[in-house]
Backbone bond lengths (Angstrom), bond angles and torsions (degrees), N, CA, C in turn:
res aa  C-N    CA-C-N  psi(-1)  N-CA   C-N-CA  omega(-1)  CA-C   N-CA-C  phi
1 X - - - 1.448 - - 1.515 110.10 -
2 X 1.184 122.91 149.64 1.205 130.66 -175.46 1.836 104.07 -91.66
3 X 1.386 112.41 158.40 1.556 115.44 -178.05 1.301 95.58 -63.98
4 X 1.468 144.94 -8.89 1.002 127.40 -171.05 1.120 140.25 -93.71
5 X 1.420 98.17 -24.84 1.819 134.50 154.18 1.557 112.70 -87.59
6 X 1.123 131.01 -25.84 1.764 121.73 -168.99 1.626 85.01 -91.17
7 X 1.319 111.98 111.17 1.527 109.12 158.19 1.613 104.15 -116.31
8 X 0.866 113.00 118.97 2.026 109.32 165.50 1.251 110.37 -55.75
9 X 1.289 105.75 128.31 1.401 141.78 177.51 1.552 103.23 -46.68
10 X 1.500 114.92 93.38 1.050 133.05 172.56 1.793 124.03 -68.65
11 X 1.326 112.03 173.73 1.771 112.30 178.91 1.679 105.22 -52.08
12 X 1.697 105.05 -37.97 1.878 109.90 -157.25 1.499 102.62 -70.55
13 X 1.532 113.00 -47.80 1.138 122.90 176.08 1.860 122.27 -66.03
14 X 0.750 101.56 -48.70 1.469 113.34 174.04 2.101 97.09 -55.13
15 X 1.280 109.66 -40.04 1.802 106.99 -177.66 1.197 94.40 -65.52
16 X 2.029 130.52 -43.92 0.810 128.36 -149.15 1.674 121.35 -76.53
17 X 1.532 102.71 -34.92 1.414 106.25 151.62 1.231 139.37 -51.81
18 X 1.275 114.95 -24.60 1.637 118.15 170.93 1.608 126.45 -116.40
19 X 1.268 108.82 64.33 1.516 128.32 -147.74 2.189 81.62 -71.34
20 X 1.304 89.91 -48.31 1.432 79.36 178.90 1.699 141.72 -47.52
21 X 1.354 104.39 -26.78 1.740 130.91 170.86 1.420 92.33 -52.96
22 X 1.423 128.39 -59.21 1.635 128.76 176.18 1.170 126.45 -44.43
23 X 1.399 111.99 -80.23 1.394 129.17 162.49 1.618 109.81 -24.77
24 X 1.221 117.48 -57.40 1.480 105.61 176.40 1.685 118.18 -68.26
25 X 1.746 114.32 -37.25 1.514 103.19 -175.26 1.393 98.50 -72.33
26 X 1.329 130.20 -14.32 1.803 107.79 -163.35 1.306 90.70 -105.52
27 X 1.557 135.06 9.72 1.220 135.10 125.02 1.184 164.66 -58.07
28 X 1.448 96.33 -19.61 1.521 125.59 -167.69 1.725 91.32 -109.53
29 X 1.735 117.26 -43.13 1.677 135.27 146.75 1.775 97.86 2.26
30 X 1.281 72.40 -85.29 1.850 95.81 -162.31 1.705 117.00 -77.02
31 X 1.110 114.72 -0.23 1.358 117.71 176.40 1.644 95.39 -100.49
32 X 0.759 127.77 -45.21 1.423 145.45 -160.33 1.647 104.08 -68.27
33 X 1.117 122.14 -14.72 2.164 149.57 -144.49 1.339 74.68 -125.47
34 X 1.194 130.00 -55.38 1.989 136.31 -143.43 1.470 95.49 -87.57
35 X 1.113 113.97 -61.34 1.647 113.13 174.87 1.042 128.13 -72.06
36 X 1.252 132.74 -5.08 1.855 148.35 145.52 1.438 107.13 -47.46
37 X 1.427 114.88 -60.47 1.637 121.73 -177.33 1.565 102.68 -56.12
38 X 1.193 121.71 -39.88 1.633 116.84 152.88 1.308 116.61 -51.70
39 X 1.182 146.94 -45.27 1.298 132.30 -150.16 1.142 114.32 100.88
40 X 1.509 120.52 3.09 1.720 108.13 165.97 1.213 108.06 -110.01
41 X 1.674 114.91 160.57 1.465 146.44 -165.13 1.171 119.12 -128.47
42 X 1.171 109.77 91.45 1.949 101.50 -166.26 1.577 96.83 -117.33
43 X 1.683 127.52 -22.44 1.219 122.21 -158.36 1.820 98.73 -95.41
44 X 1.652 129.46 20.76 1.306 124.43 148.64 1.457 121.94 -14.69
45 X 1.189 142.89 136.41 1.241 150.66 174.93 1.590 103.05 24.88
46 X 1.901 103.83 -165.74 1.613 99.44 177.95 1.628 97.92 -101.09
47 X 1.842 75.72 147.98 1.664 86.95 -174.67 1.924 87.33 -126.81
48 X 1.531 110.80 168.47 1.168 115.18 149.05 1.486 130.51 -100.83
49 X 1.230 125.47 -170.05 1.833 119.23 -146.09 1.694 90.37 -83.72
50 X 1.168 133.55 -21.38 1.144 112.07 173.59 1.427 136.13 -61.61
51 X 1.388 90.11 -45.00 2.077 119.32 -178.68 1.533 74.97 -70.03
52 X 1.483 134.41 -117.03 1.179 131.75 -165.11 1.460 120.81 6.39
53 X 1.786 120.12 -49.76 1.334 117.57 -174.99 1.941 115.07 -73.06
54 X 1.604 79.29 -23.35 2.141 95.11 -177.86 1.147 88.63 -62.29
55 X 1.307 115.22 -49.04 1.982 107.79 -150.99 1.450 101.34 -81.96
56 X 1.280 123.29 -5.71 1.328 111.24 -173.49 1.691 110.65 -82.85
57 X 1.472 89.64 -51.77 1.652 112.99 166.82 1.293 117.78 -32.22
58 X 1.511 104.22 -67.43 1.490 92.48 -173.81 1.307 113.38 -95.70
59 X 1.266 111.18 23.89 1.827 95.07 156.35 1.509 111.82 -117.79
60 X 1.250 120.01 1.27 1.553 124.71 128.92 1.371 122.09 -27.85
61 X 1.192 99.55 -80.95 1.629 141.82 173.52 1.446 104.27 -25.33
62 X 1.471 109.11 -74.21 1.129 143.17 -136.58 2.278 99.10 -84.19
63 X 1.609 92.47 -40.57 1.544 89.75 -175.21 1.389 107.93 -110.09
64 X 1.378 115.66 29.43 1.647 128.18 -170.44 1.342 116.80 27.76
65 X 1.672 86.53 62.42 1.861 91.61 169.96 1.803 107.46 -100.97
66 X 1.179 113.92 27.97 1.875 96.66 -167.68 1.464 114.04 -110.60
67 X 1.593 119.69 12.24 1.308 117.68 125.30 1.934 126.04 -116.16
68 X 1.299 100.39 36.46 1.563 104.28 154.63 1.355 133.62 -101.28
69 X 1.447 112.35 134.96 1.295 117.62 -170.49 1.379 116.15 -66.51
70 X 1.982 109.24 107.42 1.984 111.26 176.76 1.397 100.05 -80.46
71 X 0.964 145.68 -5.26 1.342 129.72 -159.50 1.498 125.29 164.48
72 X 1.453 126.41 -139.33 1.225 133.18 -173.09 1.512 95.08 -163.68
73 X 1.699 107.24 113.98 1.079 131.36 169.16 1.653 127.16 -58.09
74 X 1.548 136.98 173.80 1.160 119.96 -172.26 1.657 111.74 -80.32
75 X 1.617 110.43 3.43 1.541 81.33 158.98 1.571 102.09 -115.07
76 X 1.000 115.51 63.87 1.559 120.69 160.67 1.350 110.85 50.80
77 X 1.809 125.31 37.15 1.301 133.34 171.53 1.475 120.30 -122.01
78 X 1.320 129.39 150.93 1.258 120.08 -141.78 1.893 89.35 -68.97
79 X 1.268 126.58 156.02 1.833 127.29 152.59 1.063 122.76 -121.91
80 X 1.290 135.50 139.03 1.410 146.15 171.38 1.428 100.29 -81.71
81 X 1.707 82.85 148.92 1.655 108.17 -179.43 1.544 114.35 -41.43
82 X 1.884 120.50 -34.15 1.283 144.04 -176.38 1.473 91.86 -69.66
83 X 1.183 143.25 -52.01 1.205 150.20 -148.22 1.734 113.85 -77.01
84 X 1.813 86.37 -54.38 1.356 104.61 172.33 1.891 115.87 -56.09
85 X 1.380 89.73 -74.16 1.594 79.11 176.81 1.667 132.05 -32.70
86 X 1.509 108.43 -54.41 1.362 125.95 -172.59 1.753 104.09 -51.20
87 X 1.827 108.76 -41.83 1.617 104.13 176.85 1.499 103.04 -76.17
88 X 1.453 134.11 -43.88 1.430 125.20 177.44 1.454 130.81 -53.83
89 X 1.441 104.71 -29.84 1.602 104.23 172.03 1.700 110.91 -140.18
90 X 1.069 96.30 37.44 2.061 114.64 151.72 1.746 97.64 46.15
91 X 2.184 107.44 27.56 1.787 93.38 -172.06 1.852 77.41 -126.47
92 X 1.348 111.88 -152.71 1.371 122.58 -178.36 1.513 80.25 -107.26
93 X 1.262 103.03 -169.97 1.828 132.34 165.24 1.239 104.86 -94.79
C-alpha cells in the first residue's frame, strides 16, 4: 500500500466500525429519559451494559411497564416497553 492509502485506524474510524455501540447508547439515552417520567432510576453512577440491561429490566418488570406503550418504533408504529427492549438488546424481557 502506498502512504497514501494505509492510514491507521483512527478514533473516527474505529467509532465508525461499531455504528451499533451508538445506536444502542442513544437508545438506552432515551429509554433511560422514558423510564424517569415513570419514576425509575437505573442510570445511578457508571455502570456497564450488563448492570444497565438488569436495571432496565427490572424496572420494566418491576413497575409493569412491558405491555405499555414507550413510544413509536422505526417504522412509525406505536412499541411497548417489551418490544423496545427485545430490539435494543437483540434478548426478550
Amino acid at each position: 500500500m502506498s502512504p497514501k492509502t494505509a492510514r491507521p485506524r483512527g478514533r473516527a474510524q474505529n467509532h465508525a466500525a461499531q455504528p451499533d455501540l451508538f445506536r444502542l447508547a442513544r437508545g438506552e439515552i432515551w429509554l433511560a429519559h422514558r423510564l424517569r417520567e415513570h419514576g425509575c432510576r437505573i442510570d445511578d453512577g457508571v455502570t456497564d451494559l450488563p448492570t444497565r440491561r438488569e436495571r432496565i429490566r427490572r424496572a420494566i418488570l418491576g413497575y409493569g411497564l412491558a405491555t405499555a406503550i414507550a413510544g413509536r418504533g422505526p417504522d412509525r408504529k406505536p412499541e411497548t416497553y417489551r418490544a423496545l427492549f427485545a430490539r435494543l438488546y437483540g434478548e426478550p424481557l
